[in-house]
Structure formats: C-alpha cells, structure tokens
C-alpha positions as CSV (number, residue, x, y, z in Angstrom):
1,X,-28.9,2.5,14.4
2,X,-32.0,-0.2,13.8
3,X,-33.8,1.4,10.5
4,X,-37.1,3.0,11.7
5,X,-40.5,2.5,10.5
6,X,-40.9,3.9,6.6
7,X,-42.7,7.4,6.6
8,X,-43.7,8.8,3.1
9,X,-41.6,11.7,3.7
10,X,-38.4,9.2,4.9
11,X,-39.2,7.7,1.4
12,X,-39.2,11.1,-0.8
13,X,-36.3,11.9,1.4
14,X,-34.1,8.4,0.1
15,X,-35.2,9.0,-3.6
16,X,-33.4,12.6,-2.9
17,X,-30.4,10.9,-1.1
18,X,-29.8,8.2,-4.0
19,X,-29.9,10.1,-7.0
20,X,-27.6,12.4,-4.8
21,X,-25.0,10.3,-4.0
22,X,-24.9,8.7,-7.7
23,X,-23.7,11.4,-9.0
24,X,-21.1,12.3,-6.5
25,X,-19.9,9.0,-6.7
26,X,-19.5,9.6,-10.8
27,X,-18.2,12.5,-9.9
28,X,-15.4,11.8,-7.2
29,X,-14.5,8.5,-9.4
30,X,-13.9,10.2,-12.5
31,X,-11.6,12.6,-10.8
32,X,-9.7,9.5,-9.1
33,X,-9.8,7.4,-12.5
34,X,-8.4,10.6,-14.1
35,X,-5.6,11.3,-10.9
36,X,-4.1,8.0,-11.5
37,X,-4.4,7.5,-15.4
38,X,-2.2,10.6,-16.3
39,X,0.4,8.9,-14.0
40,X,2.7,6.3,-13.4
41,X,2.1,3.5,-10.8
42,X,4.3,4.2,-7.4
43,X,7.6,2.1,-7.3
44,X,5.9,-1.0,-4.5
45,X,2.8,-1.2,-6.9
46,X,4.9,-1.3,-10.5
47,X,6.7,-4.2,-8.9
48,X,3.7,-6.3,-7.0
49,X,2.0,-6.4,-10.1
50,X,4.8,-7.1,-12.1
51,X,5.9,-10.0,-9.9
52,X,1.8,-11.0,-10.0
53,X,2.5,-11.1,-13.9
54,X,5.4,-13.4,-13.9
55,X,3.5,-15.6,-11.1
56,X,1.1,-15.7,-14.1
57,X,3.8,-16.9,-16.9
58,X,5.1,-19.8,-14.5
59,X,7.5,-18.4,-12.2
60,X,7.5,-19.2,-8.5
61,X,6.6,-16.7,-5.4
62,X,9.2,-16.6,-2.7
63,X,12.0,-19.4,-5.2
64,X,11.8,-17.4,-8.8
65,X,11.0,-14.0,-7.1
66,X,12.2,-12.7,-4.0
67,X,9.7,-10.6,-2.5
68,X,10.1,-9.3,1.4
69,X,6.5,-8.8,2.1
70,X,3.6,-11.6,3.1
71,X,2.5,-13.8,0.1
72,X,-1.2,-11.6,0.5
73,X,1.1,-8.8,-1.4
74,X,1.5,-10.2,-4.6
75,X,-2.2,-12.3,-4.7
76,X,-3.9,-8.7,-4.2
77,X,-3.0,-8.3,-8.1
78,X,-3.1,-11.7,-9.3
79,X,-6.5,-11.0,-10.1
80,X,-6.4,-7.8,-12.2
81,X,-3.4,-8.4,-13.3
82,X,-4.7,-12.0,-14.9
83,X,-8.4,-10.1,-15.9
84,X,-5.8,-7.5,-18.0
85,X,-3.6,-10.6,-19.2
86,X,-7.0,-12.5,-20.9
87,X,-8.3,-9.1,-22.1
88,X,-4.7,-8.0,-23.6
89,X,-5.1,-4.6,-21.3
90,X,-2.3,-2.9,-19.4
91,X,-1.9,-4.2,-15.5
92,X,-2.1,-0.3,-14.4
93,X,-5.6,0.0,-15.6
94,X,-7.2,-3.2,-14.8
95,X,-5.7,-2.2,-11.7
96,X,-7.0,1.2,-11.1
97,X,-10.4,0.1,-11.8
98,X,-10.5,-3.2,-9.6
99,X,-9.5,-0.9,-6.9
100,X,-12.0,1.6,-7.5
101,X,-14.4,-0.7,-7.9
102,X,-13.7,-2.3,-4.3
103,X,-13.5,1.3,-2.6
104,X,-17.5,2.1,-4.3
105,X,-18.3,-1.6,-2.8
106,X,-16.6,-0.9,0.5
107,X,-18.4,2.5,1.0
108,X,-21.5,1.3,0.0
109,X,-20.6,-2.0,2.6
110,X,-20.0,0.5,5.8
111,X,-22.8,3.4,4.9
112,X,-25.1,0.1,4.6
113,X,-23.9,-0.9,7.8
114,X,-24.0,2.3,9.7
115,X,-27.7,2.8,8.8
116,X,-28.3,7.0,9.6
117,X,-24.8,8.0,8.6
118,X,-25.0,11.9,7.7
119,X,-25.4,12.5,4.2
120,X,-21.6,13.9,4.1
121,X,-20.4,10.6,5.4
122,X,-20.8,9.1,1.7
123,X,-18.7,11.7,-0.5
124,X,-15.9,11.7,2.2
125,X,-15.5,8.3,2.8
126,X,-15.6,7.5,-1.0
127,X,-13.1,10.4,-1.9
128,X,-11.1,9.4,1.2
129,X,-10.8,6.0,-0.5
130,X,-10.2,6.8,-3.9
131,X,-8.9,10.2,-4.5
132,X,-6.9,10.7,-1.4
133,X,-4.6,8.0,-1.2
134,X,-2.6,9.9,-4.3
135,X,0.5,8.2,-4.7
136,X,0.1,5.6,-2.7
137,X,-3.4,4.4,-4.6
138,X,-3.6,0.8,-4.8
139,X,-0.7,0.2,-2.3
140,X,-1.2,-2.4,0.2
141,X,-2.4,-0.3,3.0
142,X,-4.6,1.5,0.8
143,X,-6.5,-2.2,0.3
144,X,-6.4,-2.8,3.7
145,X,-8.5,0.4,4.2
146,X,-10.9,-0.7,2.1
147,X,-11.0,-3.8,3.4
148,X,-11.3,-2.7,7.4
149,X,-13.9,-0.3,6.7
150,X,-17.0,-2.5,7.2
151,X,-15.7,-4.8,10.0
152,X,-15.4,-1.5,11.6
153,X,-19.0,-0.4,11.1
154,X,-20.2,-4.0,12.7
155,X,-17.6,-3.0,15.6
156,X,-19.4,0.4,16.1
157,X,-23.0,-1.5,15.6
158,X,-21.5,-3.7,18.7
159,X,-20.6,-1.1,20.7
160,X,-23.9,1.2,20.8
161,X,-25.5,-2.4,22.0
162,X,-26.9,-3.2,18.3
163,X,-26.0,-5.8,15.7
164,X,-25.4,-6.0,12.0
165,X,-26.8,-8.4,10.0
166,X,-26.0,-11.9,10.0
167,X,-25.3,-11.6,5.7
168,X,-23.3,-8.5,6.3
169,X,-21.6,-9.5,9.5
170,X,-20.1,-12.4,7.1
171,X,-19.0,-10.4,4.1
172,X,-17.0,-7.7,6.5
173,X,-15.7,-10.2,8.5
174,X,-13.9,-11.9,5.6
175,X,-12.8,-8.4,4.4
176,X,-11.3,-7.9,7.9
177,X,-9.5,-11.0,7.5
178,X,-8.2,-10.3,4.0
179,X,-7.1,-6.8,5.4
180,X,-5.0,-8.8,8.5
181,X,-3.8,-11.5,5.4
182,X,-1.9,-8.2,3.8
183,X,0.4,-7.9,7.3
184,X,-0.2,-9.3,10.7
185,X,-0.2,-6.3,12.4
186,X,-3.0,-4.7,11.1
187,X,-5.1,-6.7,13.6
188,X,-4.4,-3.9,15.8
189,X,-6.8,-1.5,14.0
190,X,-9.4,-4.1,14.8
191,X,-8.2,-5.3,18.2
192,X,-8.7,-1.9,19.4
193,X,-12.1,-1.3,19.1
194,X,-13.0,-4.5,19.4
195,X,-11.9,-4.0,22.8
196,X,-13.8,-0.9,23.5
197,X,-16.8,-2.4,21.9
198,X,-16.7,-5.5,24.8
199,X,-15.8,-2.7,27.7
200,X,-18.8,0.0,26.3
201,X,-21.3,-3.0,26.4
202,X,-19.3,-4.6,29.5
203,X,-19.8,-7.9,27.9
204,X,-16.4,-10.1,26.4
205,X,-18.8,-11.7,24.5
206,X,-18.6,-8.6,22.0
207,X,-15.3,-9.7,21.4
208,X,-16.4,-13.2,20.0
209,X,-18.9,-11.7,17.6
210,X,-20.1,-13.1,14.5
211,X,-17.7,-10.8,12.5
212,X,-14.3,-11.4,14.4
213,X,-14.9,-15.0,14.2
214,X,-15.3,-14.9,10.5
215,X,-12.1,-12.6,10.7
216,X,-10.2,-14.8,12.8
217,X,-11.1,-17.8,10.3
218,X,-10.3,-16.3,7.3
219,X,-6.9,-15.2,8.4
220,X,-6.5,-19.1,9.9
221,X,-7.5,-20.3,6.6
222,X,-5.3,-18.0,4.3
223,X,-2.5,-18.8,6.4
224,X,-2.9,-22.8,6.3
225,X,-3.1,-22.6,2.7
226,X,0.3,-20.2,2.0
227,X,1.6,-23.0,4.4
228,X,0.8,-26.0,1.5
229,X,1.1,-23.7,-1.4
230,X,4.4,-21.7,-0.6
231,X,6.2,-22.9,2.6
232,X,9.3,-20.8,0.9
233,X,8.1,-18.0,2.6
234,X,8.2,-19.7,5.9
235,X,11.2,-21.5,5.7
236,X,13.4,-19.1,3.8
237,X,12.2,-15.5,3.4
238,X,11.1,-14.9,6.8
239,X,14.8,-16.1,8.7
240,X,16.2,-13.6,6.2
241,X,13.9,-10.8,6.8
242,X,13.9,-11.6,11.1
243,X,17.6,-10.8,10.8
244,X,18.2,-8.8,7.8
245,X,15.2,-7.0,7.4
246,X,13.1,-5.9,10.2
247,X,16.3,-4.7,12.0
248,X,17.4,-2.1,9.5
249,X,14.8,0.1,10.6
250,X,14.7,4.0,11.5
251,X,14.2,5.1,15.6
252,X,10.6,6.2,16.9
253,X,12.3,10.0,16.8
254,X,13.0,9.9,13.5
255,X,10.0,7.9,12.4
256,X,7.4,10.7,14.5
257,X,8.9,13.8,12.8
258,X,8.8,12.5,9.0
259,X,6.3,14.1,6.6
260,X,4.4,11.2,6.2
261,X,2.4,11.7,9.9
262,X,2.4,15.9,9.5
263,X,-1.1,15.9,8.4
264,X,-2.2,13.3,11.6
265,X,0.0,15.6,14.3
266,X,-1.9,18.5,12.8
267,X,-5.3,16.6,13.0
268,X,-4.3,15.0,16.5
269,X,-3.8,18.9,17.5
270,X,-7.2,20.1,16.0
271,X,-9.4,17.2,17.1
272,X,-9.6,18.0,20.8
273,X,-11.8,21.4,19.7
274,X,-14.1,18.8,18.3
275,X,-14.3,16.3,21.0
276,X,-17.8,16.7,21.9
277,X,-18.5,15.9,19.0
278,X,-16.1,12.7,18.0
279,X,-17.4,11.1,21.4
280,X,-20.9,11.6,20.5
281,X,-20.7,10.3,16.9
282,X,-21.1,6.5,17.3
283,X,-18.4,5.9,15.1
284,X,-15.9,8.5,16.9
285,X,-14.2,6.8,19.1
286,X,-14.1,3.4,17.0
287,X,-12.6,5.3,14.4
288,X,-9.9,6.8,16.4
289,X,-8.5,3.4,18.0
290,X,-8.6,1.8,14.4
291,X,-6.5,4.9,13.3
292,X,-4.8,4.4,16.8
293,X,-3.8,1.0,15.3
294,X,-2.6,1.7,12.2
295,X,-0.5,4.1,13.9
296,X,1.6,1.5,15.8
297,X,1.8,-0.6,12.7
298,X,4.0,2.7,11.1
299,X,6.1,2.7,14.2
300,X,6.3,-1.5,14.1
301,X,7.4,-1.5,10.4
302,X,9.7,1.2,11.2
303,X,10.6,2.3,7.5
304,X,9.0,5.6,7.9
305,X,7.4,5.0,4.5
306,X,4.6,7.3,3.6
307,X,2.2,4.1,2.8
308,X,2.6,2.7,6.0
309,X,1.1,5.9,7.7
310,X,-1.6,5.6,4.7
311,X,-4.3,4.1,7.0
312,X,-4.0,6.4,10.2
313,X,-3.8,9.5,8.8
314,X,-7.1,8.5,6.4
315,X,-9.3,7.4,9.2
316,X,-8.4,10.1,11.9
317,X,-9.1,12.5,8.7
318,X,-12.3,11.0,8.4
319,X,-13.6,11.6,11.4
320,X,-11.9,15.1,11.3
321,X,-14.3,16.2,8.1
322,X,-17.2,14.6,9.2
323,X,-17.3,16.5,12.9
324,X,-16.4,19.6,11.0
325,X,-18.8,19.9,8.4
326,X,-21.7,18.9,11.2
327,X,-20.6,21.5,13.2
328,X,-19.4,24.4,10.3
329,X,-22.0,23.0,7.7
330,X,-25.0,20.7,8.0
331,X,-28.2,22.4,7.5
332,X,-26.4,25.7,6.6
333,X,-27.4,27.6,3.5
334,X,-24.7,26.5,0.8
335,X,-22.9,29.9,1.3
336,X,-21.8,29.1,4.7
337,X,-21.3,25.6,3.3
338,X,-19.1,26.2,0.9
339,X,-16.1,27.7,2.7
340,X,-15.8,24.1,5.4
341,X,-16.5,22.1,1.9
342,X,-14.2,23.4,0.4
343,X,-11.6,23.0,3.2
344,X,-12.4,19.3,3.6
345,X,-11.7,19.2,-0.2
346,X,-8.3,20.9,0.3
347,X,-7.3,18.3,2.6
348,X,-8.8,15.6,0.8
349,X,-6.6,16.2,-1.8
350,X,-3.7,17.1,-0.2
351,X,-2.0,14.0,-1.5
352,X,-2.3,14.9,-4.9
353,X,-1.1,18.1,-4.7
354,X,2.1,16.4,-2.9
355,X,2.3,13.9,-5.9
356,X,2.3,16.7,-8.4
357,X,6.4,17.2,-8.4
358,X,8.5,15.9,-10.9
359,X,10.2,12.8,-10.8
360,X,13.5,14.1,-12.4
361,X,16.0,11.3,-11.0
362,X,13.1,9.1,-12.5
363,X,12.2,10.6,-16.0
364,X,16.0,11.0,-16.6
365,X,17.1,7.3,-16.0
366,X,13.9,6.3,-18.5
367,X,15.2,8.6,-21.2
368,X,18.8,7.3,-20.7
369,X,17.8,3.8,-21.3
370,X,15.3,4.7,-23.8
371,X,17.4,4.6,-26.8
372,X,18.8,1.3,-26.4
373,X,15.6,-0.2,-27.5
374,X,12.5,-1.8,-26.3
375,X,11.4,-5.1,-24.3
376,X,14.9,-5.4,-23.0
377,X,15.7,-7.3,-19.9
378,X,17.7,-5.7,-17.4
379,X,18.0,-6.4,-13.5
380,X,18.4,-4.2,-10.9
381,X,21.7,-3.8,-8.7
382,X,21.3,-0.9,-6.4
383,X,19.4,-1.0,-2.8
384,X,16.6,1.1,-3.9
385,X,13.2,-0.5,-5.4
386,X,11.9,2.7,-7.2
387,X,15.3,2.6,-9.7
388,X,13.6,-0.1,-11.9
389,X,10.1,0.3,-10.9
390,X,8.0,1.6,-12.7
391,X,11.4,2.1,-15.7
392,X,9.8,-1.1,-17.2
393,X,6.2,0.7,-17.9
394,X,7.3,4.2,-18.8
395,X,10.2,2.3,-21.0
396,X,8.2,-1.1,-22.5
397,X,11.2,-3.1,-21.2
398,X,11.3,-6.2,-19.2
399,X,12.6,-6.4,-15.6
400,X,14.1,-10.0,-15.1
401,X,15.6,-9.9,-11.4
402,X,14.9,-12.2,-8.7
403,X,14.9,-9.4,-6.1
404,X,13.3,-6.0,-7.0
405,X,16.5,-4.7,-5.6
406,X,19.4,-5.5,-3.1
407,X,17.5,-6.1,0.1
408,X,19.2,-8.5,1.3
409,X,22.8,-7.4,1.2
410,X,21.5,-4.1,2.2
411,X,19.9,-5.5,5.8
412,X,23.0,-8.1,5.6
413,X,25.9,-5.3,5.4
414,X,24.1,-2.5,7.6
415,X,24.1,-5.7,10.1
416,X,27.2,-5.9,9.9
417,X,28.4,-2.5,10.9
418,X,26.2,-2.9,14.0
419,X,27.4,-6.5,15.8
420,X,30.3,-8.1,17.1
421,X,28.3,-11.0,17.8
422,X,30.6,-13.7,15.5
423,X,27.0,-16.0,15.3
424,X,25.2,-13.2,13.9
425,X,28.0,-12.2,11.5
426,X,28.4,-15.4,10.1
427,X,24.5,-15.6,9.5
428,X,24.8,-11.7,8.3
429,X,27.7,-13.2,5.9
430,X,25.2,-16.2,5.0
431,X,22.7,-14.2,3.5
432,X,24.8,-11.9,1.9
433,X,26.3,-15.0,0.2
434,X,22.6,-15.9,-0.5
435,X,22.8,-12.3,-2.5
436,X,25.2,-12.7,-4.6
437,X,24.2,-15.8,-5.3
438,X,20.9,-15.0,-6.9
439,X,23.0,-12.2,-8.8
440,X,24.9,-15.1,-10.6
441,X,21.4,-16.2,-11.3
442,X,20.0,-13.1,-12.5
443,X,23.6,-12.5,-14.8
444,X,22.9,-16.1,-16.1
445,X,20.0,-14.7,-17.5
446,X,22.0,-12.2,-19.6
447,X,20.1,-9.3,-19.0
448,X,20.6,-6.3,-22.2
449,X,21.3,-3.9,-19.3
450,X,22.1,-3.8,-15.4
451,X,20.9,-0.6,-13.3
452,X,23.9,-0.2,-10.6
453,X,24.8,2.3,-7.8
454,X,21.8,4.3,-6.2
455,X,23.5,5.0,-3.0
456,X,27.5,5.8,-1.3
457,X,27.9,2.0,-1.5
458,X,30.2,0.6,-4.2
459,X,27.7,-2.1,-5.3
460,X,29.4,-2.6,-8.5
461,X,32.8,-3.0,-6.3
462,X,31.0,-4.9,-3.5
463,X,29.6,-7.7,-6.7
464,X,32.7,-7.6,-8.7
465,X,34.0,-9.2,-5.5
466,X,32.8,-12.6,-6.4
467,X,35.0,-14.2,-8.8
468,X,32.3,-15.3,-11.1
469,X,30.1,-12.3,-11.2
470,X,33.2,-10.1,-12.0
471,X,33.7,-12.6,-14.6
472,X,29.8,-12.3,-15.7
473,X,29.9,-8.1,-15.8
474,X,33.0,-7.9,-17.8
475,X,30.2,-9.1,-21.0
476,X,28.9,-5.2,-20.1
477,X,30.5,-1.5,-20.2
478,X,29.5,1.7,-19.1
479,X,26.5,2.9,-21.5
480,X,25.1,6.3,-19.2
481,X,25.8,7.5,-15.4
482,X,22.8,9.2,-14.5
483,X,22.1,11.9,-11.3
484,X,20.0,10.1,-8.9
485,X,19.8,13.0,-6.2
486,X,23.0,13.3,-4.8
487,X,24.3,9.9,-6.1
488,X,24.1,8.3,-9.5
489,X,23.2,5.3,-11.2
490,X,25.3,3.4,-13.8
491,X,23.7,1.8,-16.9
492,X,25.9,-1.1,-17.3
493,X,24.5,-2.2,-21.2
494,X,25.9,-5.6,-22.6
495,X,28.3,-6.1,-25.4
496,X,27.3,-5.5,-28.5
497,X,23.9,-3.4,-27.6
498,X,24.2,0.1,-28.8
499,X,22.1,3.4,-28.8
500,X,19.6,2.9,-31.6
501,X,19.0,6.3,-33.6
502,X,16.3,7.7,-33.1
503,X,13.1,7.5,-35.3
504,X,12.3,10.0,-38.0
C-alpha cells in the first residue's frame, strides 16, 4: 500500500478526491450533529457524564460515586464535560461534538493509513462512526471504535508485509490502548489480527510491532496510574462486581437471539456471496477478526445490551458496504449506482430508524415529576439505570445518588436465589448490607424526591426493612405511580414539597 510515484493525472485526480470528501464529510456530520441534537442522551451516557460532572465539583470516583464499569468510563467525559463546564455549555453538546470530532480524526487516521482505500471507504467509514451508532452515540463502545480503527489499519499494513509510519504507528497505537483502557476485553479485537498478521507474514515478530508495543504501554501506564489515583476500584468495586455483578448475566442462547446481533446474523449470512471479494481486500479479513472480537466481548459481558454488540455489528457492516458497492457500484454510471447507495444508506441508518419510537415509560415519569419544580435532588431506588437517567436533563433536576441505581442488591439478591453455598451467602448478604448502607447515605442527603419500584421486586418493602431507612422514608409520601411497561414507578416526594401550579 506504499504511495506510488506522483503523476499529473494522480495529482488532478487528489484535488478531485479532497474537495469530494469535504463535502461529504459536512454533509454526513450535519446529519449526525442533527440525529443527536433533537434527542436525549441514552440512559449509560446521561449518567457517565453526569458522574464526570460531579468528579468535577469534588466528589470522589469509586467512594462518592459508585460506578460498575472501569475508571476509563467516566474519564472519556471528563474532558468535554469540563470544556462545557468553563464555557457554561450543556455536557450533551460539548459532548456530541468532541465525539464527532474524534470519529472525522479517526477516519482521516485509518484512510491515511490505508493509503489506496476506494473512494467509498471515506463516506462509509465516517457515517459508520457518526451517524450509525444512533442511540448508542457516544457510548463507550462507540469510542472504542473510534479508537481501534487505526491500530487496525497498521495491523492490515503488517499483514500485506508493509509498514506504517513510525509517527502514525505511535498515535494508533495509543488510541488502541485507550480503546483496551475502556474494558479489558476489547484486546480481543486487536489480538485477532494481530495474530493473523504474524501467521500471513509467518514472522511473531509482527506481533511485537511498533504499534502493539505502544498499545501494550499505554494500557500498562493507564492502569498503574488508576492504581495511585483510585485504588477503590481495585479494592472495593471489583470484589463486588466478581460476585455480584458479572454473574447475573443472560445464557449464550438468549444472548445469540436478541435484536441487538440481527443485523450481524443477517450480514454473517450475506457475506459468504461476497467472499472473493472480503479475502481479496487487504483489509477483509482483519476486519472480520476485529468484528470476530468484539463479538466475544458481547458474549463475555453477557448483558445482551445493544452497545455491547455496537462494535461487531459496525465493522462486519463495514466490510459488508464496501465489497458491495465495488462489486454493484464502482465505476458504474450513477443510475446503476444509486440503487446499492442507497441500500448501504438504508442500513447505515438503520439505527436511527430503530431510535425513532417513543419513550413513553420515559416522557411520562419527566412530566410526573415536572411540576414539583426545578433543580431538585432526587436519588434513584429501583434496579434499572434509565429511570433517572437522562430525567435530570429533560427535567433540569439534580440526581444525588451514590449508585445510578440498585446494582448491587440486584446482583446480591438474584445471587441469592441461586446458591446454597453459606460462604457465598454471607458475602451475597455483605454487599447487600453495603447497599443499604449507601441508601442511608443518599437519604442523609435529603433528596426532594426518591424514584422507587421499576421491576416485580418490592424495593420500597425490601429498604423499609432497615430500621433506619424506614425511619428516613417516613419524611416522604406517595406524590405519582407511574406505568413503567408492565410495572410502575413510585415518586416518593418529601414532606412539605407540593405540585407547583403551573405557569401562565
């Protein structure tokens, strides 16, 4: 993929391409700005950067907020978050452009990288990264995309026997550890081809390249600093998460027939018809063992969640575009074009499309709280994460809560249906004391409102249990009981705090 010797027409030909993919890039990042503007922030990213906020007024990661994921979750907003902070901006829109901002960067990155990519590869890649992720834009698999994308291209420059540059081989190798720094085990979308790199050039050297070692470091690096700077996650969250946590998970059945890995069965189906092609597009096969990767990590985290399948399904839809437009539309008059464009587009934006439905359960809880005032506190005890978040932004109130919602007891009582062990059960009990304990906390705090219920658990029945807590809730009464699918969630409000009439 070495660049070859400059020919007058190669240089009328890049003026062409340039102008070309400027405007495409305006294009497809307007329509992405736009996608996410006229909506709210999914439930994961409302918190993160919430919880990046309060890291920002004081509070403590991992002591003052209880978060279950790797400390790279929060930092990925610290920065935006503290940009929109000094500017006196919203977090959601600092947000949406650092992100689109990284995705131009990162496409820009890998098409450097690949050298004589087709012309389609920019458009697709940047509308991959920026349009497609719909409702899961700016989650933390949607950075780690953008972050894996040009360690990828130096692993495909490896494995056709050729090398990046030593500047670029630097930059995407700290990218590729950043992208590891979000969860461990998305080193196994860089493992993979890194291993077919070292077997197409039969040399193990290709797996000690300049890239991986920078990759490797990074990660080392990151790591030994979250070790000085907060140990909590070491020495407290993950015990809890190792037993409460990771085992409350859903079966590999159950996990294969969810919606969120439809789209990759359907491409995994078509992609054989296009096999020729994948294997002789230098960055076909890479491609497919980083999606190959990403894959296990779904089936690792076990949670089924459409974000965790995020990654795959974008890469393997990738390469899915790309070998069908060469095939159905390169060099074609823009008739013949149009219909496979089109197509790609369709699917490109499939996301969206799936975003478009109503959040009753959601939009009804915000307008049931909404009348109690503005920048209240409130704290959150259900066992769902998307009953609070995002209530705060579409309702300008404050969530105070240690945990973003009840993981704990959740993992902690579903454990407990499933053992006999009496070790286990006491350390099941432990953290379930742990719990209830932050909920005395939180209560201390004395929050204007408290969001209960959210499943066929009697939360309120399970807290009231603790002498003190019941002692704590009986400052609050009923104030709405809202439909939250086939359950409902309580607004308890606090004594004194009534419906304010509306403005005229």
């Amino acid at each position: 993929m070495d660049a070859a010797p400059t020919s007058p027409a190669s240089s009328i030909a890049a003026r062409r391409v340039l102008p070309a993919r400027l405007w495409w890039s305006a294009a497809i990042l307007v329509v992405a700005a736009m996608l996410q503007a006229v909506t709210w922030p999914s439930p994961d990213v409302a918190w993160l950067t919430s919880a990046a906020g309060r890291m920002l007024d004081g509070q403590r990661l991992y002591t003052d907020i209880l978060e279950t994921n790797p400390p790279m979750a929060v930092l990925l907003y610290l920065p935006w978050v503290a940009a929109a902070k000094l500017v006196g901006l919203a977090a959601w829109p600092a947000v949406i452009a650092a992100t689109l901002a990284l995705a131009t960067a990162s496409t820009a990155l890998t098409a450097h990288m690949l050298d004589r990519a087709p012309f389609a590869w920019w458009p697709v890649t940047l509308a991959l990264l920026t349009v497609f992720p719909g409702g899961d834009f700016a989650q933390r698999e949607h950075f780690a995309l953008i972050f894996i994308l040009p360690i990828l291209a130096a692993v495909t420059r490896r494995a056709a026997g050729e090398a990046p540059s030593r500047a670029a081989a630097i930059v995407a190798g700290v990218l590729g550890g950043l992208a590891m720094a979000i969860k461990p085990h998305f080193a196994l979308a860089l493992a993979l081809p890194s291993l077919y790199a070292a077997f197409r050039t039969r040399r193990i050297g290709t797996l000690f390249s300049l890239e991986n070692w920078i990759a490797g470091l990074t990660l080392i690096a990151f790591w030994g600093l979250i070790a000085l700077a907060l140990p909590a996650y070491l020495t407290d969250i993950l015990p809890r998460l190792a037993l409460a946590y990771v085992p409350d998970g859903l079966d590999v059945i159950t996990l294969a027939r969810l919606a969120p890995l439809w789209m990759f069965w359907a491409l995994a189906v078509l992609l054989p018809i296009y096999r020729r092609e994948v294997v002789a597009t230098p960055l076909g096969v890479p491609w497919l063992l980083a999606a190959l990767g990403f894959l296990l990590t779904y089936f690792i985290q076990a949670k089924g969640f459409g974000n965790h399948a995020l990654p795959a399904v974008a890469l393997l839809l990738q390469i899915f575009a790309l070998v069908f437009l060469a095939r159905n539309a390169a060099d074609q008059p823009w008739r013949k074009a149009l219909v496979p464009g089109l197509l790609v587009a369709i699917l490109l934006l499939a996301p969206v499309f799936a975003n478009l439905r109503p959040h009753a359960e959601r939009d009804a809880l915000a307008a049931a709280v909404r009348p109690l005032g503005r920048n209240l506190s409130f704290i959150n005890l259900t066992p769902k994460l998307e009953v609070a978040n995002p209530l705060a932004l579409m309702t300008g109130d404050r969530f105070v809560g240690s945990d973003p919602f009840l993981w704990m007891a959740l993992g902690a009582i579903n454990g407990e249906h499933h053992t006999t062990d009496p070790d286990r059960l006491a350390k099941l009990r432990a953290i379930e004391a742990l719990e209830l304990a932050t909920l005395r906390a939180d209560l201390g705090k004395q929050p204007d409102f408290v969001l209960v219920g959210g499943d066929d658990f009697d939360w309120l029945g399970w807290a009231r249990g603790d002498p003190q807590i019941a002692k704590q809730l009986g400052d609050y009464s009923v104030y709405a009981a809202v439909p939250y699918g086939p359950f409902t969630v309580t607004v308890l409000a606090r004594t004194g705090l009534a419906a304010q009439p509306a403005a005229v």
